[in-house]
C-alpha positions as CSV (number, residue, x, y, z in Angstrom):
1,X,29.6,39.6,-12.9
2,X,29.7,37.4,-15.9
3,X,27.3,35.6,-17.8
4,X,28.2,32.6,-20.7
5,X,25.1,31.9,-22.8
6,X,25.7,28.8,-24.6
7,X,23.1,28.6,-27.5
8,X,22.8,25.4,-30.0
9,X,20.4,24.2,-32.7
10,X,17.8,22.0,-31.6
11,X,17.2,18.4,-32.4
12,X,15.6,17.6,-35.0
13,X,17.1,20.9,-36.7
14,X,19.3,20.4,-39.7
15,X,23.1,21.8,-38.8
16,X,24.9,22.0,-42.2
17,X,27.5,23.4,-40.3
18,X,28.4,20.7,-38.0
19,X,27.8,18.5,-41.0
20,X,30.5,20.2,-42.7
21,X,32.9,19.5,-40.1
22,X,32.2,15.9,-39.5
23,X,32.8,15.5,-42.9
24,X,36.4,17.8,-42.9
25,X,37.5,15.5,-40.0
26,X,37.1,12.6,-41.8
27,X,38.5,14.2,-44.7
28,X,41.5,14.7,-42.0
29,X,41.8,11.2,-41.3
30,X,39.6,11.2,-37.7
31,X,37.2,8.0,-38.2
32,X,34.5,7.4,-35.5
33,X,32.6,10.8,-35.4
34,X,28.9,10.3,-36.1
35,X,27.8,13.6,-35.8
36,X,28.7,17.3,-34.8
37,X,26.4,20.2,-33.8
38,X,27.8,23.1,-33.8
39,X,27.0,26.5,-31.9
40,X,28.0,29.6,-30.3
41,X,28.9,31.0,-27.1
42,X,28.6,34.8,-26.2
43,X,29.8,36.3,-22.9
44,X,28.5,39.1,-21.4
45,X,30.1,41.6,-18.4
46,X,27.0,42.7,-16.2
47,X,26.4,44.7,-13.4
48,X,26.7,43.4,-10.3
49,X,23.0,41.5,-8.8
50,X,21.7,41.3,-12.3
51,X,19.8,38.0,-11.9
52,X,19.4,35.0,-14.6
53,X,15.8,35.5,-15.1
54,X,16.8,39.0,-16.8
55,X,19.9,37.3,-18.6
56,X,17.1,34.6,-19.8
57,X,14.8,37.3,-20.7
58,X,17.7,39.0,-23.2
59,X,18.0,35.2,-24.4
60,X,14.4,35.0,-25.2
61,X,14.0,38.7,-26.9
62,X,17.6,38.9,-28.9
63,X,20.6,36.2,-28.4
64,X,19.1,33.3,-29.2
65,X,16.1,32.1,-31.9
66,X,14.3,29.7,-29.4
67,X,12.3,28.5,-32.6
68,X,15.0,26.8,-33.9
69,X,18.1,27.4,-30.9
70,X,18.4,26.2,-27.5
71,X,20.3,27.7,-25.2
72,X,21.8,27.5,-21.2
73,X,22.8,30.4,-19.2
74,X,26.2,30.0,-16.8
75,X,26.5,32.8,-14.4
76,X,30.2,33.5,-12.5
């Protein structure tokens, strides 16, 4: 069993990041993005029957900083 954790800033949050790469497309000639927030992605092989709840749980304690990150948990 898989689980993607997909984990962004919040709004309201500054992203230099992002802002960095809105401005290196534009730089690249790519008019007509307004703004990019930018994030991360971490995968994770678990045993079989492990539920979300304890996938959200390992979101809450160590993946993600839910004072400043949001984050959405895909199970496959």
């Amino acid at each position: 069993m898989k689980a993607r954790v997909h984990i962004t800033l919040k709004n309201g949050v500054l992203d230099p990041q992002g802002e960095a790469i809105r401005h290196a497309l534009g730089t690249l000639g790519f008019e007509g993005v307004d703004g990019v927030r930018q994030g991360k992605v971490i995968e994770l092989d678990l045993a079989d029957g492990t539920s979300e709840a304890t996938v959200n749980d390992m979101c809450e304690k160590l993946l993600a900083n839910t004072v400043i990150e949001s984050y959405s948990v895909e199970l496959t």
